[in-house]
Kinemage of the C-alpha trace (Angstrom):
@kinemage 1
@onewidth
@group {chain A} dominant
@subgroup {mainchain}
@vectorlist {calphas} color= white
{ca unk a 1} P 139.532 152.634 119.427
{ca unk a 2} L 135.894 152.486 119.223
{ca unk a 3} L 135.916 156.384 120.380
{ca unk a 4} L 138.297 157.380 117.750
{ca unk a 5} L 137.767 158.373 114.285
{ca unk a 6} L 137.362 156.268 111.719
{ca unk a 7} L 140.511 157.877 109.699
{ca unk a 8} L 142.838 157.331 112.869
{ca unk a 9} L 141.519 153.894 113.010
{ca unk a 10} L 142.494 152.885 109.729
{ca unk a 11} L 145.878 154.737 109.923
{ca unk a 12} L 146.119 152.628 113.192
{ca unk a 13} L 145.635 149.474 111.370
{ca unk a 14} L 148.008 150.324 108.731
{ca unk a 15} L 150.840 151.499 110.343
{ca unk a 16} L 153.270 148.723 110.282
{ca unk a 17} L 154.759 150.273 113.127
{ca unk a 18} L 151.861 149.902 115.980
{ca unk a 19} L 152.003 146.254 116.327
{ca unk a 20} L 149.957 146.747 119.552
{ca unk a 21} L 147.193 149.068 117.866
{ca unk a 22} L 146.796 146.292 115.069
{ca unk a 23} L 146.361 143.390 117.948
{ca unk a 24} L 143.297 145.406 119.034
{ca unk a 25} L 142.160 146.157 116.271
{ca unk a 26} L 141.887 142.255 115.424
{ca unk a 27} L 140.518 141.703 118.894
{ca unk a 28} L 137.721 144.300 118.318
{ca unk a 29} L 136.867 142.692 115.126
{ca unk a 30} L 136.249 139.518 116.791
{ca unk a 31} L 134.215 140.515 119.497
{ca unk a 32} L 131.865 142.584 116.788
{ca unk a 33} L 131.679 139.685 114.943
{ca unk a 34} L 130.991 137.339 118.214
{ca unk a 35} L 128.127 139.897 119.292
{ca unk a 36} L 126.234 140.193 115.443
{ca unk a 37} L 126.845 135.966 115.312
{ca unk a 38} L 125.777 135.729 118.839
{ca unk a 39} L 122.657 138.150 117.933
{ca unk a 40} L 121.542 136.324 115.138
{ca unk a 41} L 121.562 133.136 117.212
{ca unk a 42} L 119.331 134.413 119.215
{ca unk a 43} L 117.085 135.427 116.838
{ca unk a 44} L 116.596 132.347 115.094
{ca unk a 45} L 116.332 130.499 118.397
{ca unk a 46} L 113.441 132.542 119.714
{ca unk a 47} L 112.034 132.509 115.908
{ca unk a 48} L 111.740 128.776 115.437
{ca unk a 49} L 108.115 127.202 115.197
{ca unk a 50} L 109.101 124.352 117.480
{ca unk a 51} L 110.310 124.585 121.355
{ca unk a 52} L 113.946 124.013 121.679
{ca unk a 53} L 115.256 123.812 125.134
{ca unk a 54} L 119.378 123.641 125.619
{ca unk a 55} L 120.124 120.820 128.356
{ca unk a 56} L 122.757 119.702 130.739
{ca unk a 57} L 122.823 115.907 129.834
{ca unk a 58} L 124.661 114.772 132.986
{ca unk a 59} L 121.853 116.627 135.570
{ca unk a 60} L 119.264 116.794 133.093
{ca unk a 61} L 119.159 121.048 133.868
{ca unk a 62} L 117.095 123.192 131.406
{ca unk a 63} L 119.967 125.710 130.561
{ca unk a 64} L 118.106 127.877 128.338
{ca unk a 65} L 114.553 127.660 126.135
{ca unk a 66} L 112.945 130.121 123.066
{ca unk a 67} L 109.873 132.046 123.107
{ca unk a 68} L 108.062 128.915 121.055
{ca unk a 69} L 108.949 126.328 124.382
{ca unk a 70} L 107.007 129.224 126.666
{ca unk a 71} L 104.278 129.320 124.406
{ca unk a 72} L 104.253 125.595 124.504
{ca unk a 73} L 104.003 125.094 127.747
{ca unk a 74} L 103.091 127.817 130.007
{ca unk a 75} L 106.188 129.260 131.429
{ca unk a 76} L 108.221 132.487 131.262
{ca unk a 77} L 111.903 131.806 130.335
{ca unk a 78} L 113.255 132.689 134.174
{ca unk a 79} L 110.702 130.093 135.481
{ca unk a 80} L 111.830 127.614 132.708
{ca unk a 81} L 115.500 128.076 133.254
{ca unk a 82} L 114.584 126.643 137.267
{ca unk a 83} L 113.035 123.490 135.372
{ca unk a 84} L 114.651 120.144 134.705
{ca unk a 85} L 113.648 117.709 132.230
{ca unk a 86} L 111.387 115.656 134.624
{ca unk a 87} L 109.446 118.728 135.145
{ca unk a 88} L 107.842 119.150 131.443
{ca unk a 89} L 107.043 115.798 131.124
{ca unk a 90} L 104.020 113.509 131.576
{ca unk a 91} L 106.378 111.178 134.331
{ca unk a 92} L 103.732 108.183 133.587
{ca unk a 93} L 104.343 104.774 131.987
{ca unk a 94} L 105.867 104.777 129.067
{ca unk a 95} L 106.894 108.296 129.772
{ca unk a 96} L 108.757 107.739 132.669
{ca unk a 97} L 111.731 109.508 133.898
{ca unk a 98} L 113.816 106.280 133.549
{ca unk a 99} L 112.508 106.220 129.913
{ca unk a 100} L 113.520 109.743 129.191
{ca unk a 101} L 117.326 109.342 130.116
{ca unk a 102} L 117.064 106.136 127.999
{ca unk a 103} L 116.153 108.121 125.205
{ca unk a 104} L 118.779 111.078 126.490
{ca unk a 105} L 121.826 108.183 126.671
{ca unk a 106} L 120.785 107.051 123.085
{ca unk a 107} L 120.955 110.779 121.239
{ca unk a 108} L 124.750 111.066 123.396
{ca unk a 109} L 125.915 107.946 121.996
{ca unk a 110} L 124.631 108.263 118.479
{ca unk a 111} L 124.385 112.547 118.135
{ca unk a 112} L 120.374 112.029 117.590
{ca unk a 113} L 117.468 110.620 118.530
{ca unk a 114} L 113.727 111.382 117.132
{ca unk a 115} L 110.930 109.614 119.395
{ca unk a 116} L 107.100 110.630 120.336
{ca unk a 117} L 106.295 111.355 123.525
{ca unk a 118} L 104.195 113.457 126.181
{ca unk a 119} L 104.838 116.188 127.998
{ca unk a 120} L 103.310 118.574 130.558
{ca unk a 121} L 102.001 122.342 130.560
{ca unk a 122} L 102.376 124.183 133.561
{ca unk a 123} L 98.888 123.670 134.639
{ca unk a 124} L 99.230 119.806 133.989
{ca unk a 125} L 97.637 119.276 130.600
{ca unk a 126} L 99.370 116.443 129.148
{ca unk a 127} L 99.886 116.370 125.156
{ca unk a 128} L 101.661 114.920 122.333
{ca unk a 129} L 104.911 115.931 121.154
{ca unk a 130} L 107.702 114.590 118.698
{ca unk a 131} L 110.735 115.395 120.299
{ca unk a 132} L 114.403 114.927 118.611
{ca unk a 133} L 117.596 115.306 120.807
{ca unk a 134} L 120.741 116.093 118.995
{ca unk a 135} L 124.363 116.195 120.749
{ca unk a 136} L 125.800 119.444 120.688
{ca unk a 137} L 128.785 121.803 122.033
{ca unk a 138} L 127.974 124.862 123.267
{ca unk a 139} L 130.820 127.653 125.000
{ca unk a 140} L 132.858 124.567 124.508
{ca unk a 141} L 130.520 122.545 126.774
{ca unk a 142} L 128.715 119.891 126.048
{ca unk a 143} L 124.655 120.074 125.778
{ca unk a 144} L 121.694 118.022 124.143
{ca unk a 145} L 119.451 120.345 122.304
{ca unk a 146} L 115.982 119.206 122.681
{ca unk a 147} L 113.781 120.356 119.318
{ca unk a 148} L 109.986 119.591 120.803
{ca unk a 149} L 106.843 120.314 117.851
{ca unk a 150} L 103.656 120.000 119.179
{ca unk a 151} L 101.425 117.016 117.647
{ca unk a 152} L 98.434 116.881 119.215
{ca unk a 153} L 96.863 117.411 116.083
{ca unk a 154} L 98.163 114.527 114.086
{ca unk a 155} L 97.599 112.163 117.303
{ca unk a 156} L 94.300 113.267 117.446
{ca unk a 157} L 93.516 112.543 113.411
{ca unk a 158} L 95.157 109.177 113.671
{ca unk a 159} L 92.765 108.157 116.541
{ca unk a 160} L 89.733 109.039 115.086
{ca unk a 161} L 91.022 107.200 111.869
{ca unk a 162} L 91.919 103.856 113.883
{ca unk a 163} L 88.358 104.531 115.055
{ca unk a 164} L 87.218 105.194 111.288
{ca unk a 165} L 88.992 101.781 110.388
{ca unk a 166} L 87.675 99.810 113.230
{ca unk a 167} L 84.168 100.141 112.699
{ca unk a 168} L 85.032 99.742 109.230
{ca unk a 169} L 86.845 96.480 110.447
{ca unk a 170} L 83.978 95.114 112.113
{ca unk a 171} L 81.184 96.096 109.602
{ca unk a 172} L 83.228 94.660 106.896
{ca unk a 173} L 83.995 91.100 108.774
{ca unk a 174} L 80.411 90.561 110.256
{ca unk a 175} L 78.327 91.623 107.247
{ca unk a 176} L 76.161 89.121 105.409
{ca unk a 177} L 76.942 90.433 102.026
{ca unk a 178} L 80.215 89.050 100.990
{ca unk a 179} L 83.228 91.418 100.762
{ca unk a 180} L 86.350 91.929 99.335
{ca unk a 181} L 89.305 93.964 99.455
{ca unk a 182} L 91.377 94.513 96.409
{ca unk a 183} L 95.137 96.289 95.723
{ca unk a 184} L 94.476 98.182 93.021
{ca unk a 185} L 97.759 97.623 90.702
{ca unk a 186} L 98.765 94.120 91.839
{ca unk a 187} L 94.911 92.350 92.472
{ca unk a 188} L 95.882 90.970 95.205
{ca unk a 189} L 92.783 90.139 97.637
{ca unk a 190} L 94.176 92.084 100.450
{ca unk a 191} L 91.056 91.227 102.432
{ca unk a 192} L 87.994 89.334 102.588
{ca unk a 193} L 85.173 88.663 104.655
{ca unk a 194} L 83.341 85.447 106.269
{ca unk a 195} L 80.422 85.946 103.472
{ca unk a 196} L 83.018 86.458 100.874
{ca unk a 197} L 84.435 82.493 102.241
{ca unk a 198} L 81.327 80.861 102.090
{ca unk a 199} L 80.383 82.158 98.717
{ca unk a 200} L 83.714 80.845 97.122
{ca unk a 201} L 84.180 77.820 99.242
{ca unk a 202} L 87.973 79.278 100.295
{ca unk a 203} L 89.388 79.805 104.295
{ca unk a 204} L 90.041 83.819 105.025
{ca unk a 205} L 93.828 82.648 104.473
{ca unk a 206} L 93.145 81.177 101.271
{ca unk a 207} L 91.555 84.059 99.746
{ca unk a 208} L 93.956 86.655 101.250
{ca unk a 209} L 96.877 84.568 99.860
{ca unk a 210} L 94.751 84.872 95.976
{ca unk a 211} L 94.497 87.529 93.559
{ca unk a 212} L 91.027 88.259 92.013
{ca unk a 213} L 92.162 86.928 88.555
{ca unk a 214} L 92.750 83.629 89.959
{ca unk a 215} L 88.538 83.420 90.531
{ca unk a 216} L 87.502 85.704 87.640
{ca unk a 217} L 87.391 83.636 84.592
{ca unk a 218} L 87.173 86.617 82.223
{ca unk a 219} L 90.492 86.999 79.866
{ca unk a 220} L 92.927 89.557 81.972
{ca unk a 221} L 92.618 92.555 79.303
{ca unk a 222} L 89.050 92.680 80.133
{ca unk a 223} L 89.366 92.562 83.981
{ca unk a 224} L 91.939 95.319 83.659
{ca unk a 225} L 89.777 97.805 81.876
{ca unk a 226} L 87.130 97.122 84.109
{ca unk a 227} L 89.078 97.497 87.543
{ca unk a 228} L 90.249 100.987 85.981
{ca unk a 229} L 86.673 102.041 85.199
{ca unk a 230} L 85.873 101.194 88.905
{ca unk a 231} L 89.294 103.600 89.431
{ca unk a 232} L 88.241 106.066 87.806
{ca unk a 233} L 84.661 105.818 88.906
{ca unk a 234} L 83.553 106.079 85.848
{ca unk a 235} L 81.421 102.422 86.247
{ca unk a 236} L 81.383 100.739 89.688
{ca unk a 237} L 78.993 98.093 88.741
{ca unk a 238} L 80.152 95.074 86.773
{ca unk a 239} L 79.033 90.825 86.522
{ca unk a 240} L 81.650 89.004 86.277
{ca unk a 241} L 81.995 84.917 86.255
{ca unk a 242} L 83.636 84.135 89.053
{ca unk a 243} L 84.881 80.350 89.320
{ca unk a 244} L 84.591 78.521 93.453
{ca unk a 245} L 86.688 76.561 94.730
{ca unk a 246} L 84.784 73.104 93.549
{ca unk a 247} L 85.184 74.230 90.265
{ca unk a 248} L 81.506 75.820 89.713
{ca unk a 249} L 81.218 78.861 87.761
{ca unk a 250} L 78.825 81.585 89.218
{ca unk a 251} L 77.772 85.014 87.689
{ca unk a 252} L 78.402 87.537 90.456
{ca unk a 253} L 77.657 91.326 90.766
{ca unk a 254} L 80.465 93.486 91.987
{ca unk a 255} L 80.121 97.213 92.801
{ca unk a 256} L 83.208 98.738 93.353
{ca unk a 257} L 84.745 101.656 94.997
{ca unk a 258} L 88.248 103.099 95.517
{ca unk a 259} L 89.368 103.389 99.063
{ca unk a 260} L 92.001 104.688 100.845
{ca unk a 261} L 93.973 102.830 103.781
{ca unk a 262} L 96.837 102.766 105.625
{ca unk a 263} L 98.153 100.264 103.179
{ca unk a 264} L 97.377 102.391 99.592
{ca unk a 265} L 94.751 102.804 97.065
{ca unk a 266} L 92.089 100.170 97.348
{ca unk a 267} L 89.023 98.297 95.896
{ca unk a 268} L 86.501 97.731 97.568
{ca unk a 269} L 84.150 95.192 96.492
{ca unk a 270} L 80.467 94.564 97.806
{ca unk a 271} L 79.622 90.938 95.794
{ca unk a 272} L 76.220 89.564 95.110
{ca unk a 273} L 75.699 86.063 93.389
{ca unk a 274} L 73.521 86.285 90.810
{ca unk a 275} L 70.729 83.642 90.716
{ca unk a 276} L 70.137 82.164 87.157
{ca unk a 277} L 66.805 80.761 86.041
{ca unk a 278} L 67.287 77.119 85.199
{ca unk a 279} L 63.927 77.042 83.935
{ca unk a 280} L 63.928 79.392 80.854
């Protein structure tokens, strides 16, 4: 039928009488469409930005990977095809082999399963990749589709923040000026440092468990226009009366900056104690 002309075909297809010409027909139909759907699949597979390797969950067998997978790690398609699981990844603690069919169990039993792990180039570079494993049937079989993006980036940023933070951490705690660490909407001290507890006469715990209003002794409409001015930058350097924990009142210095962490918008406060002269 696919040699004939297109007038005979359709004559074919309408001729009540040739039943068997009209089963073909159908049947060619559906293998076109199979081929153009089967096409397409393949075109999106080896277009994807992220690796996606088709697995045999009960041997673990790479079945089939996308350009983006070869890129990833080093192989041709052929050589990946020869692979199993074990083979692309980092097989040390915690990304062991025993871990990986942990993670493989959970996406069968629940249909997915995001985690972060490592894996391994051909010519053993180990880096970071966010992998998610959904269940899936294939030619009426059924596979895990593993969707792999490359992270290395991210891991890399979020180190040298921790890093950032640390010696932030241990600046902040050790320094002899006191310190404090404001949420911006609430007040809340989020933070405060061993200077900051010997100024005010409060334990770390107390402090952290305070909100700046409950030392500043300044009515709350005024602290809130200031605390947005130190927002906006458009003044970071205020006195305030700040009240101890003996009940003294002291006039204090703040200069105040916005900060970002890993817990929101912050102030941060560098405090000095301003020394009055008794003797005037």
């Amino acid at each position: 039928y696919l040699r004939t002309t297109m007038p005979e075909f359709i004559a074919a297809v309408e001729d009540p009488g040739r039943e068997q010409q009209d089963v073909l027909a159908n049947r060619v139909k559906k293998i076109v469409d199979r081929e153009r759907m089967e096409t397409n699949y393949r075109e999106l597979f080896d277009k994807a930005n992220d690796a996606i390797f088709v697995e045999d969950p009960e041997t673990g067998e790479i079945l089939d990977v996308n350009e983006r997978m070869c890129e990833m790690h080093g192989y041709t398609r052929e050589e990946a095809r020869d692979l199993r699981v074990r083979d692309v990844s980092a097989n040390k603690g915690p990304f062991t082999v025993e871990k990986a069919e942990e993670n493989l169990q959970k996406a069968m039993e629940e249909g997915s399963h995001v985690f972060e792990w490592k894996n391994k180039r051909k010519d053993g570079e180990l880096f970071w990749v966010e992998v998610s494993l959904k269940r899936a049937t294939i030619g009426g079989e059924t596979r895990v589709l593993a969707i792999v993006r490359d992270i290395s980036e991210r891991k890399e940023y979020e180190k040298l923040l921790e890093e950032r933070e640390e010696r932030f951490r241990r600046v902040f705690e050790k320094h002899s000026a006191p310190m404090l660490l404001i949420e911006t909407d609430s007040g809340d001290i989020v933070n405060a440092n061993e200077a900051a507890s010997e100024l005010y006469g409060y334990t770390h715990d107390e402090l952290t468990s305070m909100e700046i209003d409950d030392i500043n002794t300044l009515p709350d409409k005024e602290v809130k226009r200031r605390r947005a001015e130190a927002e906006e930058r458009e003044q970071n350097k205020f006195v305030f009366p700040h009240k101890k924990k003996d009940g003294d009142v002291i006039d204090v210095e703040v200069d105040s900056v916005p900060i970002e962490t890993d817990k929101g918008s912050m102030l941060f406060s560098i405090l000095r104690e301003i020394e009055t002269d008794e003797t005037g």
